[in-house]
Structure formats: C-alpha cells, structure tokens
C-alpha positions as CSV (number, residue, x, y, z in Angstrom):
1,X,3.5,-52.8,27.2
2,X,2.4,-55.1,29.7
3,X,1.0,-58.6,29.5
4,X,-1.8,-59.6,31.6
5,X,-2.1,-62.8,33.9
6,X,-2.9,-66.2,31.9
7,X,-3.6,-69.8,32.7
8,X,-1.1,-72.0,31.2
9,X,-2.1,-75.6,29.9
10,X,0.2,-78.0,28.2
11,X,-1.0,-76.5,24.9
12,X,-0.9,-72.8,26.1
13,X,-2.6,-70.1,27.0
14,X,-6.0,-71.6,28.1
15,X,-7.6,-68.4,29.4
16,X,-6.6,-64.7,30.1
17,X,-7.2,-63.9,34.0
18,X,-9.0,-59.9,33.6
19,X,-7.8,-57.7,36.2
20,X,-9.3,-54.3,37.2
21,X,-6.5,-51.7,38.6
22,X,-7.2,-48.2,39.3
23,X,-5.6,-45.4,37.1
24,X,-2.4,-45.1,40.2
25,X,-2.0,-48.6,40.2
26,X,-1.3,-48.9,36.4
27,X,0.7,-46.0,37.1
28,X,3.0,-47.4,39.7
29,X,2.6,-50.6,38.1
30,X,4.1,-49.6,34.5
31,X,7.0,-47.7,36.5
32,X,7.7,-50.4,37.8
33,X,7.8,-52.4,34.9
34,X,10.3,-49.8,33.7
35,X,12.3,-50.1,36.5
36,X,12.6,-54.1,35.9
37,X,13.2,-53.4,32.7
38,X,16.3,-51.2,32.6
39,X,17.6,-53.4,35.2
40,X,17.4,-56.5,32.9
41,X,19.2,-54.8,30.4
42,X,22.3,-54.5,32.4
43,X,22.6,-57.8,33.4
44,X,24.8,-60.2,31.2
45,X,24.2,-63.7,30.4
C-alpha cells in the first residue's frame, strides 16, 4: 500500500495533502512502487 503526501510539523503529521489520480496513473504508479520496492530489498546496509 501506498501513503499519501502529508505536511510535516515539528509534532507530525499536520495535514494530509488529497490527491486525485486517474485509474492508469494509480496503475503505473503502484508498479512503480513495486519496482522501488524489490529494488530496496536488494540493497544492503
């Protein structure tokens, strides 16, 4: 799952910015997430 974009404050989260995407951009935009991700996992700290 994705997170959404927030405003950040000194105490946190202040505010969740809504976003509107069209059913091919969540698309392309989950794969890639997916793509990030399984990269990440083969990088070593």
């Amino acid at each position: 799952s994705l997170s959404v974009p927030a405003i950040v404050g000194r105490n946190g989260i202040e505010e969740l910015v809504p976003i509107s995407l069209s059913e091919e951009e969540r698309t392309k935009l989950s794969e890639s997430a997916a793509v990030l991700k399984k990269t990440m996992e083969g990088v070593e700290f």
